[in-house]
One Martini backbone bead per residue (centre of mass of N, CA, C, O) as a GRO file, in nm:
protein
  312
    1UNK     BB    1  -7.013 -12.528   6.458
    2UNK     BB    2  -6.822 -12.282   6.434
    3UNK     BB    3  -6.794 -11.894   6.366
    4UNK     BB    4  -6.615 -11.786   6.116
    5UNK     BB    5  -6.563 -11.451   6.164
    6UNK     BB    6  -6.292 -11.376   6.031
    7UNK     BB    7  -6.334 -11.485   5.782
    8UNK     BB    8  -6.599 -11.360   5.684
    9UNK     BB    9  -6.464 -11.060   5.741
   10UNK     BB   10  -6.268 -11.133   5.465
   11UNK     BB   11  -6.513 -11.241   5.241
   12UNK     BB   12  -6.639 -10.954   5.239
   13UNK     BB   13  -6.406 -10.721   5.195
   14UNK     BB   14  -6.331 -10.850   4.929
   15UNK     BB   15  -6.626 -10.813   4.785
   16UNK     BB   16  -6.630 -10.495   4.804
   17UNK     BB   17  -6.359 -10.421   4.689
   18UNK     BB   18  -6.229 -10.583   4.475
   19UNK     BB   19  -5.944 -10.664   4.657
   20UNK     BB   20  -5.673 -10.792   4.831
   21UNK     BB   21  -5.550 -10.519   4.905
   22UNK     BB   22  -5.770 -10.363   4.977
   23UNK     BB   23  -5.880 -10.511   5.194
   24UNK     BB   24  -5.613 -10.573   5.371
   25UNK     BB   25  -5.614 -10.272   5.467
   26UNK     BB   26  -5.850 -10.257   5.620
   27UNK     BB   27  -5.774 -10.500   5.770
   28UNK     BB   28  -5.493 -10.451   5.898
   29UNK     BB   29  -5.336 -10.633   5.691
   30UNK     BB   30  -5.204 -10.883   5.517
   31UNK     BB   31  -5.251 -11.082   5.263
   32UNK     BB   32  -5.154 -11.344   5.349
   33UNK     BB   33  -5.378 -11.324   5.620
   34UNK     BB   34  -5.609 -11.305   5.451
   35UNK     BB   35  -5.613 -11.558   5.278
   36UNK     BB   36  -5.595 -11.775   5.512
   37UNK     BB   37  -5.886 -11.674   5.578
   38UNK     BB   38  -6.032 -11.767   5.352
   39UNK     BB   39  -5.961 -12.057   5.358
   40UNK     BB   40  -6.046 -12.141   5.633
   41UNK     BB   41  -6.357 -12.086   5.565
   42UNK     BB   42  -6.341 -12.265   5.289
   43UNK     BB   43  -6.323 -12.541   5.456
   44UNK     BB   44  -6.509 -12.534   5.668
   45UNK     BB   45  -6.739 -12.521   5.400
   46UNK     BB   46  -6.645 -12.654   5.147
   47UNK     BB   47  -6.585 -12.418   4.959
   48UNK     BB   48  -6.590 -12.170   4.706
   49UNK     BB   49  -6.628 -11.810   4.705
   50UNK     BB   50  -6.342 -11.713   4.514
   51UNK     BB   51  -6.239 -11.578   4.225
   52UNK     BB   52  -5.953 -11.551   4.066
   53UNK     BB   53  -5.718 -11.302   3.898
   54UNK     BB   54  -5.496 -11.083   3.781
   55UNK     BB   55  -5.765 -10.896   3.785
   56UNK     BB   56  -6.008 -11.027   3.931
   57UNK     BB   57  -6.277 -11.065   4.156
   58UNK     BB   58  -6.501 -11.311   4.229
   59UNK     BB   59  -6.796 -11.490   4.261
   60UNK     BB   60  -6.936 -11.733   4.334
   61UNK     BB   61  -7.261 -11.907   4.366
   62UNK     BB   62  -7.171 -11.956   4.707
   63UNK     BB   63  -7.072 -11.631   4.775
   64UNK     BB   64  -7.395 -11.500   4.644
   65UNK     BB   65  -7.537 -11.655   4.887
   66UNK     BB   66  -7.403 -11.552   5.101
   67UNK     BB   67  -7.295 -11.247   5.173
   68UNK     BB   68  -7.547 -11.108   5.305
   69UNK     BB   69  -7.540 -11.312   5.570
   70UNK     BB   70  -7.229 -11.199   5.618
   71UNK     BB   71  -7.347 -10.939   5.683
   72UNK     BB   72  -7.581 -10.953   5.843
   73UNK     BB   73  -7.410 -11.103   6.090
   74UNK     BB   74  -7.169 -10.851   6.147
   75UNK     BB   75  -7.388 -10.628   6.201
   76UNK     BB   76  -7.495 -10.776   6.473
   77UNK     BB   77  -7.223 -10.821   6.587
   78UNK     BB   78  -7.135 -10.511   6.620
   79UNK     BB   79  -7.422 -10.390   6.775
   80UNK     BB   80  -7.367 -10.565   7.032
   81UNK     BB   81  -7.096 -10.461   7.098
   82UNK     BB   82  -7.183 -10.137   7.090
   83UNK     BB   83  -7.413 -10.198   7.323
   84UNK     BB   84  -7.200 -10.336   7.542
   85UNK     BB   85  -7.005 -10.050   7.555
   86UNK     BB   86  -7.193  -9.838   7.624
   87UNK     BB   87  -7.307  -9.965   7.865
   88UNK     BB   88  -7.009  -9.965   8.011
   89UNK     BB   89  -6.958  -9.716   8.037
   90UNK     BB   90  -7.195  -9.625   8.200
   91UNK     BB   91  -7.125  -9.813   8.430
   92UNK     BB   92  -6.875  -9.672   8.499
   93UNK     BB   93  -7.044  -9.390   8.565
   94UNK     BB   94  -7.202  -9.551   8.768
   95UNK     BB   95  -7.308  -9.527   9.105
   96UNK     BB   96  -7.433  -9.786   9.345
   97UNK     BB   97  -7.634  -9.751   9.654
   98UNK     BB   98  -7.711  -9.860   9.996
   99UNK     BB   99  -7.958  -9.741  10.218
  100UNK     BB  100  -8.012  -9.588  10.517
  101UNK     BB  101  -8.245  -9.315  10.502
  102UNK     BB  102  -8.154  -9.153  10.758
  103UNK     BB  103  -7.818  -9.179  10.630
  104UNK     BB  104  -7.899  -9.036  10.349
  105UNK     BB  105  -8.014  -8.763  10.466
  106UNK     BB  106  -7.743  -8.704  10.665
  107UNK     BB  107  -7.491  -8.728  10.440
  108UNK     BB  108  -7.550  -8.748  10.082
  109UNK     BB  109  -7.570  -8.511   9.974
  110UNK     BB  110  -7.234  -8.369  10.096
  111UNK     BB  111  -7.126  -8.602   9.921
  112UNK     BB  112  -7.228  -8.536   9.621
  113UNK     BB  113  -7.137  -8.273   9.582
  114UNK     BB  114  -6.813  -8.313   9.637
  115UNK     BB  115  -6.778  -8.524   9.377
  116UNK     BB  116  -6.880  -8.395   9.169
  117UNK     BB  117  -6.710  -8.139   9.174
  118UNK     BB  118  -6.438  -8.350   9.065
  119UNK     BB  119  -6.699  -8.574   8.926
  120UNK     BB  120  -6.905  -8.542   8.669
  121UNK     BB  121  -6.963  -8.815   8.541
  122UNK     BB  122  -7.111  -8.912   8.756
  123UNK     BB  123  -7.332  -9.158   8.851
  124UNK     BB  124  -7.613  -9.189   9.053
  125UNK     BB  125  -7.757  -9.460   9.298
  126UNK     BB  126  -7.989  -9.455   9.588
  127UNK     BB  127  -8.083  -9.712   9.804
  128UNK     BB  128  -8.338  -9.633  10.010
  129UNK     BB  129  -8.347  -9.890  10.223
  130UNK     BB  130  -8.388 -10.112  10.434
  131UNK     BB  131  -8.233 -10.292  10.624
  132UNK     BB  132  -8.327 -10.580  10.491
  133UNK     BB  133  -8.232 -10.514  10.191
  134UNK     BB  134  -7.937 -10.435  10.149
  135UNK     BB  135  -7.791 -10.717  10.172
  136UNK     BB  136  -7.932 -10.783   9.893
  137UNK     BB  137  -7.806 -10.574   9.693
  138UNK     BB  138  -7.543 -10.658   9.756
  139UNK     BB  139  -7.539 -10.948   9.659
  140UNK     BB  140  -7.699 -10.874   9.350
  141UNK     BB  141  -7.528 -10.620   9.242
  142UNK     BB  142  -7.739 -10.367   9.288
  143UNK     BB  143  -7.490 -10.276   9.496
  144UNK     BB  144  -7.164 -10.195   9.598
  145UNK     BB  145  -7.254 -10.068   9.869
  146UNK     BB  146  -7.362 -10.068  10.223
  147UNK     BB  147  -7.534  -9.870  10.477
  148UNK     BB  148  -7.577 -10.054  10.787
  149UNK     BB  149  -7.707 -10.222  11.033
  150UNK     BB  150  -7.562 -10.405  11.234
  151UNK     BB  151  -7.467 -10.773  11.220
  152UNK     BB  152  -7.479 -11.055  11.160
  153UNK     BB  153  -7.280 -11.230  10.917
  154UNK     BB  154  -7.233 -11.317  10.633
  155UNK     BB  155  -7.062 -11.540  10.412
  156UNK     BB  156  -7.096 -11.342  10.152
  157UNK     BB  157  -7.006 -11.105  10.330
  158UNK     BB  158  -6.900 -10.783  10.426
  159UNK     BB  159  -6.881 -10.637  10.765
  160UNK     BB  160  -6.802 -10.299  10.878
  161UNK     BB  161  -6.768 -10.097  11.117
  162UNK     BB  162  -6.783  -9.742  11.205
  163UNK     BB  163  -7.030  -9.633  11.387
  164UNK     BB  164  -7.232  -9.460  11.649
  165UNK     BB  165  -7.597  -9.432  11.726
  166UNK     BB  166  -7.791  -9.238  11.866
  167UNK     BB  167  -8.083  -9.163  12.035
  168UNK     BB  168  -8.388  -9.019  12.070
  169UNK     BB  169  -8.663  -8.794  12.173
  170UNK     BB  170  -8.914  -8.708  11.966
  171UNK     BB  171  -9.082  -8.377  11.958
  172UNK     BB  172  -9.233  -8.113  12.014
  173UNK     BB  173  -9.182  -7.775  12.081
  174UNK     BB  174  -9.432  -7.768  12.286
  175UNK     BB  175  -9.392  -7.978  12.476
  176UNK     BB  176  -9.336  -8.036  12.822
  177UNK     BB  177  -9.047  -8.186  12.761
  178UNK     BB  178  -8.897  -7.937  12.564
  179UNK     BB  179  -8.743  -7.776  12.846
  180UNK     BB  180  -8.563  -8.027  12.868
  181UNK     BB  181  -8.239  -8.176  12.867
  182UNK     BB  182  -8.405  -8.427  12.940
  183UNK     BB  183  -8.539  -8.784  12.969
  184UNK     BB  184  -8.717  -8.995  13.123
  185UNK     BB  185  -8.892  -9.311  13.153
  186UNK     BB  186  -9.124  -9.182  13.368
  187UNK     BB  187  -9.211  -8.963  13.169
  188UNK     BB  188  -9.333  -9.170  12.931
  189UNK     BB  189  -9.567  -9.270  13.082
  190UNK     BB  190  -9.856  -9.231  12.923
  191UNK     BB  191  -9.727  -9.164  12.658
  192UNK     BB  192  -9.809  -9.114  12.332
  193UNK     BB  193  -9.645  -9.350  12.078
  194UNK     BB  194  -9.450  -9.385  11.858
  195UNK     BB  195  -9.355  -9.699  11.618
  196UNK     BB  196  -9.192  -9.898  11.365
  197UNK     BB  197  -9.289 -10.175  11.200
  198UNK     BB  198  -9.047 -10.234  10.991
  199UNK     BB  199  -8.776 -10.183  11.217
  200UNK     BB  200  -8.665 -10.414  11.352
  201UNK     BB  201  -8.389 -10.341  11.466
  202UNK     BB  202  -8.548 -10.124  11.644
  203UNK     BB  203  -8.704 -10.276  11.809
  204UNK     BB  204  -8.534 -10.438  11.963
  205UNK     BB  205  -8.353 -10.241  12.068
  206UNK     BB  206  -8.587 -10.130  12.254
  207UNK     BB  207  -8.617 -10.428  12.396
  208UNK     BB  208  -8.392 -10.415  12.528
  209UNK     BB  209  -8.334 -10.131  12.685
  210UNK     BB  210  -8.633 -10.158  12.811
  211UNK     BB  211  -8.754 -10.343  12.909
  212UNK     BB  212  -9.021 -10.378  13.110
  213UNK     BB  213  -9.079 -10.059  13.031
  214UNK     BB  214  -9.182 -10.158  12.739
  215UNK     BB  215  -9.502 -10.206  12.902
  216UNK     BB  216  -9.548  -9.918  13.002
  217UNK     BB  217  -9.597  -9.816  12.702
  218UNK     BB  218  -9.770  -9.590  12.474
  219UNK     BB  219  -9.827  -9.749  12.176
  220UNK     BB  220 -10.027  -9.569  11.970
  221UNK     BB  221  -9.833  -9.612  11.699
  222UNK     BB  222  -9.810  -9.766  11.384
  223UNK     BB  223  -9.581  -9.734  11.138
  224UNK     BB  224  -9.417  -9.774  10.840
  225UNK     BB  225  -9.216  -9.513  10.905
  226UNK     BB  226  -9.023  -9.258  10.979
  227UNK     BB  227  -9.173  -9.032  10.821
  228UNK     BB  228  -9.436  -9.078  10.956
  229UNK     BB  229  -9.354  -9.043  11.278
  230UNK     BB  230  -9.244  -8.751  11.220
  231UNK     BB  231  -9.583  -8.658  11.114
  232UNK     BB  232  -9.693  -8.736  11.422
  233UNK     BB  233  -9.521  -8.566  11.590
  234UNK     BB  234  -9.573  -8.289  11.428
  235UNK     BB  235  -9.864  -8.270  11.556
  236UNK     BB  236  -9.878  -8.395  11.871
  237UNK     BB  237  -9.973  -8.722  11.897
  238UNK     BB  238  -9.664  -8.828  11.918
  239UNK     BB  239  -9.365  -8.984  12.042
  240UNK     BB  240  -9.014  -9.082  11.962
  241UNK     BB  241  -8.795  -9.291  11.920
  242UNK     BB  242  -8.506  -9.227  11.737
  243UNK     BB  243  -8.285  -9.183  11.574
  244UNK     BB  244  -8.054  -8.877  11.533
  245UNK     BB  245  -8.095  -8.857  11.206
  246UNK     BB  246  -8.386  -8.791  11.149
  247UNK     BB  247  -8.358  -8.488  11.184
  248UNK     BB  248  -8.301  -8.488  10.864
  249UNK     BB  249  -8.639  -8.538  10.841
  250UNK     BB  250  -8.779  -8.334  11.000
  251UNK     BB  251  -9.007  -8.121  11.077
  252UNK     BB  252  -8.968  -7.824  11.227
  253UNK     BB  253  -9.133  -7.909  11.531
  254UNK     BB  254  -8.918  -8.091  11.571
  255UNK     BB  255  -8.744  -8.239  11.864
  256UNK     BB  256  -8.432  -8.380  12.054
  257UNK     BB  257  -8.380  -8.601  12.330
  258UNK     BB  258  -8.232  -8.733  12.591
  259UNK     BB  259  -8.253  -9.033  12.741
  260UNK     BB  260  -8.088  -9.089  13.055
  261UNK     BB  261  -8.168  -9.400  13.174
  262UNK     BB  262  -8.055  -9.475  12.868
  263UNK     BB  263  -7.911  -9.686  12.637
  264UNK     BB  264  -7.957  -9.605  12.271
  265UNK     BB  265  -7.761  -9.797  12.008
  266UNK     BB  266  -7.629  -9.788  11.690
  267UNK     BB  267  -7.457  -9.944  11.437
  268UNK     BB  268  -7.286  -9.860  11.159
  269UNK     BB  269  -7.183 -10.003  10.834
  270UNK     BB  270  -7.048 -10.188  10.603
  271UNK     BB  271  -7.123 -10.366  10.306
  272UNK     BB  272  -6.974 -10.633  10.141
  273UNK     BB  273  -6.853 -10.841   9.880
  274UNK     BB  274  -6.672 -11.127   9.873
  275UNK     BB  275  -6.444 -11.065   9.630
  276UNK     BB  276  -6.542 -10.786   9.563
  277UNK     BB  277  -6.404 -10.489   9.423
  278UNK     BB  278  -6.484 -10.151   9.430
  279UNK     BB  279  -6.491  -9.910   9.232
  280UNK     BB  280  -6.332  -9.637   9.200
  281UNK     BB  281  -6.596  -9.476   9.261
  282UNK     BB  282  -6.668  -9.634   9.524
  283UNK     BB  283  -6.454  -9.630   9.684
  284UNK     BB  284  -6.459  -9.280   9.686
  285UNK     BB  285  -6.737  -9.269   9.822
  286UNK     BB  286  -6.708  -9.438  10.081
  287UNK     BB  287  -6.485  -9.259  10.214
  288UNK     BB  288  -6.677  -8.996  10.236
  289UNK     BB  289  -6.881  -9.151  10.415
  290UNK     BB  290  -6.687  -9.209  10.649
  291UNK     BB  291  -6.598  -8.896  10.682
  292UNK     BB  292  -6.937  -8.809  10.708
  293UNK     BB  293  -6.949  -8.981  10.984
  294UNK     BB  294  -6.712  -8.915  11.159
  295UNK     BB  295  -6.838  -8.620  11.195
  296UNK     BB  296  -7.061  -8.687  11.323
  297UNK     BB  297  -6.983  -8.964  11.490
  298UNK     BB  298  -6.878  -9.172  11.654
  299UNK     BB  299  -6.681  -9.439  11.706
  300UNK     BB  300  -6.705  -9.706  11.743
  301UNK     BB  301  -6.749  -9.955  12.030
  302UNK     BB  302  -6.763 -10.237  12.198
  303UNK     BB  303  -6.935 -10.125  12.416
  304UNK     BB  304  -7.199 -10.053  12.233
  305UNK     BB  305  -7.296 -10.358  12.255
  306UNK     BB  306  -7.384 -10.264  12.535
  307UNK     BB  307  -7.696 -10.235  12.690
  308UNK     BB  308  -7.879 -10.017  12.899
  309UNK     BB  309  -8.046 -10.102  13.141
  310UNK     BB  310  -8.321 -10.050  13.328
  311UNK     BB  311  -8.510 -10.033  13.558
  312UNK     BB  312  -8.820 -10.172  13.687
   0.00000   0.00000   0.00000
């Protein structure tokens, strides 16, 4: 049997009150509606719970056998209601989305505080977390949406192309190479190299773009991540192609050129959950982050998709 709250909130407050018009008046009712849900209540348990008289009210007692418990389930389910409203609040003013670290770097700091300035009230939660994790984050309802490397669609999520961005050669600002305008897939035979062992979608790409190329280098660090890619580049152990964001992650001696006679770009896009539409704090940060990556990037071009591989 269901249990009517309505009801024992009737018949706690005629008892604290010792009153039926005083009752009515806190629980902004009628008496009469207020009668209503005691005898409602009164049916329900088969029992009566309060004795009337022209003068006063009093409990019988299954009243003030109930009465206590009556108390004590209502301050539970107050507690319970009012703990899920403030969390409900917090939750409206936080904002949590996912993102690959690179362009996490080198976009949202500029983007965070210009929302900040107009919208001081939200918080943030921003997870630089793998390209492989992002699409799980945001099907979990764990980010609003992710900012990550188009790959094929799932069918739960929806992914929208937004920039493209090229790759370059980060190397020390002494290195051989770094006083030449671009670098040659020939310069780099023999040449010590890092790369990312765990991001998988730009192995990918290193291997469609270098073809049979890259057999021929030298890949002498498997790093774990791109920070520390950067942080061997900057000894002078080993030169990296990464994408161009990374350099808001790089170390002073590291600087970037283009190999000329590779193309290698990947596509950026936003992923979310199809038919949830995301929260208005959602909403006006992704336009923002949207409009701060085309000030970085090209806009996507389907062109973009197909990758120049160089001759073997």
């Amino acid at each position: 049997m269901r249990v009517d709250y309505l009801g024992l909130e009737a018949f706690v407050a005629i008892a604290e009150y010792g009153s039926f018009q005083r009752a009515a008046r806190a629980l902004n009712l009628s008496q009469a509606a207020l009668s209503h849900r005691l005898r409602k209540v009164e049916e329900d348990l088969g029992a009566t719970l309060l004795t009337r008289t022209s003068r006063e009210v009093s409990l019988t007692p299954t009243g003030q056998a109930l009465l206590p418990e009556a108390r004590r389930l209502l301050k539970s389910l107050q507690e319970t209601y009012e703990s899920v409203r403030a969390g409900a609040r917090r939750q409206s003013r936080r904002c949590t989305i996912a993102c690959v670290p690179t362009i996490a770097h080198a976009v949202l700091p500029e983007v965070l505080v210009e929302l900040t300035s107009v919208q001081p009230d939200i918080d943030f939660e921003v997870l630089d977390v793998p390209v492989a994790t992002i699409s799980d984050a945001v099907r979990l309802g764990e980010a609003e949406f992710g900012i990550t490397v188009m790959s094929a669609e799932p069918t739960d999520l929806r992914m929208r192309p937004l920039v493209d961005e090229d790759y370059r050669l980060f190397l020390r600002g002494d290195h051989a190479l770094a006083q030449r305008r671009h670098a040659l897939l020939a310069d780099l035979e023999g040449v010590r190299m890092a790369r990312v062992a765990t991001q998988l979608k730009n192995r990918q790409l290193l291997d469609v773009a270098f073809g049979e190329w890259g057999d021929r280098l030298h890949w002498h660090v498997e790093a774990q991540s791109i920070s520390l890619a950067l942080r061997l580049v900057a000894t002078g152990m080993a030169v990296a192609i990464l994408p161009v964001s990374a350099l808001s992650m790089a170390p002073a001696p590291v600087m970037a050129i283009p190999v000329e006679d590779v193309q290698l770009r990947r596509t950026i896009g936003v992923v979310t959950r199809r038919g949830v539409p995301p929260s208005d704090n959602a909403a006006d940060l992704l336009a923002r982050v949207e409009a701060a990556l085309a000030a970085r990037f090209p806009p996507h071009s389907m062109a973009a998709d197909r990758q120049t591989r160089p001759k073997a």
